[in-house]
N, C-alpha and C positions, 0 to 999 in steps of 0.2 A: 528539976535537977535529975530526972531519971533517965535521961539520956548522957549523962558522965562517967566516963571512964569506958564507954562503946570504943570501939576498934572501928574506923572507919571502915567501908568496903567497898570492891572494885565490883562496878556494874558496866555494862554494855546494853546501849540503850538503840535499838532501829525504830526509824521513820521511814516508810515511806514514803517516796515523792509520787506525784502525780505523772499520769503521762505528756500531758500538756505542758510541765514544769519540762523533763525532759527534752520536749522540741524546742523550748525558748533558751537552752542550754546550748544545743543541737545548734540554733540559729543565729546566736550570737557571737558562734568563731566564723571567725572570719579568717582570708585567707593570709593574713601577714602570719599565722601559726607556722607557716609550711615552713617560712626560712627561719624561724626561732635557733634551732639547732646549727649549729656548724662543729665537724671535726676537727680536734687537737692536731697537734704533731707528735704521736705517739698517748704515753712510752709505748714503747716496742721491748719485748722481753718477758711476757707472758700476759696469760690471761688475767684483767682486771677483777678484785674478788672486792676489795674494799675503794674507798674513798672518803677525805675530810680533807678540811680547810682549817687553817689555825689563823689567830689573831693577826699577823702579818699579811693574812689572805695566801700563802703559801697551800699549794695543792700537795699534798699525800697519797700517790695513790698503791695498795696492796696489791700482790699480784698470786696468782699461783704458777709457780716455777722461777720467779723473777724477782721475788724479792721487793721492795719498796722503791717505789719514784717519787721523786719531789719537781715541782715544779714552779718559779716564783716569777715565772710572766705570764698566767694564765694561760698553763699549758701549751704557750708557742713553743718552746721546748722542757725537756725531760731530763734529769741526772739520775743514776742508781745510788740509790745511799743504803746500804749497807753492809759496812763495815762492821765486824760486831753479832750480823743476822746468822742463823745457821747456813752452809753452804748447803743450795739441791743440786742431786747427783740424778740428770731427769731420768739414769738407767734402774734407778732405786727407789730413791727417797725424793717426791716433792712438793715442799713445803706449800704452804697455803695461807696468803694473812689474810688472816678472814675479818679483822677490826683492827681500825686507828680511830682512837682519842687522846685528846691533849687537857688537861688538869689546869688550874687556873694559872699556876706558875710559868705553863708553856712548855711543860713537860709532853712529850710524847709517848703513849701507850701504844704496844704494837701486839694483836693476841693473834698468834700462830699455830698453826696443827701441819706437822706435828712441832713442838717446840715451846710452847709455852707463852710466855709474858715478857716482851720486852721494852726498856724503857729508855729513852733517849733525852740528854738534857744539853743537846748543843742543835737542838732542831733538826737532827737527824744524821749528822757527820759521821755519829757514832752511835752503835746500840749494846744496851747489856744484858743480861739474862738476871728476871728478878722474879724464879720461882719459889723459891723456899715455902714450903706447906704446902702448893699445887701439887695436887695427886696423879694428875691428869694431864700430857701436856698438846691435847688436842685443843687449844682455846679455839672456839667459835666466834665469840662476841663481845666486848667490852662496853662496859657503859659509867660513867662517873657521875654520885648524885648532890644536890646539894650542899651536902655538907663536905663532901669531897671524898666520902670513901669508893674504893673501885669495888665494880663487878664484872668478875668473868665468868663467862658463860662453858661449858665443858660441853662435848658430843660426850657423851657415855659418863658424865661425872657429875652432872648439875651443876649448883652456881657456886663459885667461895668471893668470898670478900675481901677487901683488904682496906684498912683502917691507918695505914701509914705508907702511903704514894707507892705499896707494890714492894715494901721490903717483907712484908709477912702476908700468906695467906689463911685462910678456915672456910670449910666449909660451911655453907648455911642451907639446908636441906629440908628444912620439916613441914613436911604435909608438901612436899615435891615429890611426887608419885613416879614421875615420870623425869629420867636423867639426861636424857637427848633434844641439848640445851642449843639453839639456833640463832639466837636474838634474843637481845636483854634492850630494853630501854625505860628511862625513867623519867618523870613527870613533872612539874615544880613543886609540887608537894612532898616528894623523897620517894613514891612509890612504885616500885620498881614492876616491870612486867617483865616475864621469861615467858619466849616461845618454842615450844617443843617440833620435835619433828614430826610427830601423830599424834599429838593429843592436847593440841591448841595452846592457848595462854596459859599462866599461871600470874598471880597477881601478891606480892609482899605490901603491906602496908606497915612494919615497921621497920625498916630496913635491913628484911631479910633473914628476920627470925626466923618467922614462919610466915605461910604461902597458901592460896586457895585456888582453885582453879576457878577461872572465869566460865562466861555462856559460853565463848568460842573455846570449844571442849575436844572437837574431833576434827581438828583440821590439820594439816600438815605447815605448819610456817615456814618460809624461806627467810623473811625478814622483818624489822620492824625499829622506828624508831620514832620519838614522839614530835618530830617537826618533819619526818620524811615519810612518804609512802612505802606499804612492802604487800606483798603478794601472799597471800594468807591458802592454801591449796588442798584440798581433800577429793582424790579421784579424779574428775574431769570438772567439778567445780572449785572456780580461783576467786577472793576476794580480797580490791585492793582496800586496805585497811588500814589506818593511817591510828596509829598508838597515839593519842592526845586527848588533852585535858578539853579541850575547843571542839564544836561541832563539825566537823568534815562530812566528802561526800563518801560515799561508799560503793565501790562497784562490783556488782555480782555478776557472774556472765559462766553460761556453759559455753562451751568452744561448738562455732556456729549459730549460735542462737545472738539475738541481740540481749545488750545488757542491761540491767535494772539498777538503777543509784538508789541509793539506802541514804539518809543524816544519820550519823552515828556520834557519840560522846561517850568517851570512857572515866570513869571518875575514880 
């Protein structure tokens, strides 16, 4: 029993692979990879910051300068939806959605810089402004856990919360050293990761009481989520780092050099 009432903790664990493991990696793409990809038909109206899919398979996608597109024939074409969003004035002000998430109800989360938190509950026809208690309205990141409370992620403000679908927020800060918040994702356990922009992960295991910094401690993150890959970056070295409960590969590489694959599991 002396192990009750422990705090779980957030570890990061490398493997490496073999170089042989490597070539048999190496060997087994084959060339049907090339045509994997094909271009959309747009949107057109700014550059792409975000991207998500909701249960209808409906594309989302965030723009900087552009505002939100939707798309519901897999991106054969694009509509602007919104109605509702802040207007960008590109000679001033231009906005930047930097995260879309949808809530189990099919609610839409839209986190903006500058602008805040917006929420849409007609799949995107329309949007509202649901800051109340954000300090901050440069949202970077949004992530929704388990249990269904939201996190936004702040550049310059760290993380707050919100425990009823975005009508109230609070900050949750302690033992978050570092404010310059880039990416939030969270785990099937509830445990939430924040990625900074110089000074790596941080990691909540109670939803977001309090916070510890992980081993990835000095790295610059651009992104992160725990079913997607994101580019983890400190100086001229970048690591793609995939936030999950599950083993992935991991790829470390200076630019010109070839790259080393890591197993990685974060718990």
């Amino acid at each position: 029993m002396s192990g009750r009432g422990k705090q779980p903790t957030c570890k990061i664990r490398k493997f490496v692979l073999s170089f042989f493991a490597i070539l048999d990696i190496l060997a087994n793409t084959n060339s049907t990879a090339q045509n994997f990809w094909k271009q959309t038909n747009g949107p057109y109206g700014g550059y792409i910051q975000s991207l998500a899919i909701n249960a209808k398979e409906h594309i989302f996608a965030g723009t900087i300068g552009g505002g939100i597109f939707r798309s519901i024939n897999n991106g054969a074409s694009w509509t602007a939806v919104n109605i509702g969003l802040p207007k960008t004035d590109r000679l001033s002000v231009v906005t930047q959605v930097g995260a879309i998430i949808f809530d189990a109800s099919g609610n839409i989360y839209a986190g903006m810089s500058p602008g805040g938190v917006f929420r849409s509950q007609n799949n995107g026809a329309s949007w509202m402004p649901i800051n109340n208690g954000l300090e901050n309205p440069q949202v970077s990141s949004l992530a929704i856990s388990p249990n269904g409370d939201i996190f936004a992620g702040i550049f310059g403000g760290g993380v707050f919360r919100s425990t009823n679908n975005g009508n109230n927020w609070m900050p949750v800060n302690n033992g978050l050293t570092y404010w310059h918040i880039v990416a939030l994702a969270i785990n099937s356990e509830g445990h939430v990761f924040a990625g900074t922009s110089s000074l790596g992960v941080y990691c909540s295991t109670n939803n977001g009481e309090s916070w510890t910094q992980t081993s990835l401690d000095d790295a610059d993150v651009l992104s992160g989520n725990q079913r997607t890959w994101g580019y983890f970056c400190r100086n001229t070295l970048c690591r793609n780092f995939p936030l999950s409960g599950q083993r992935q590969y991991v790829e470390e590489s200076r630019f010109g050099l070839a790259p080393k694959r890591y197993s990685t599991s974060i718990f």
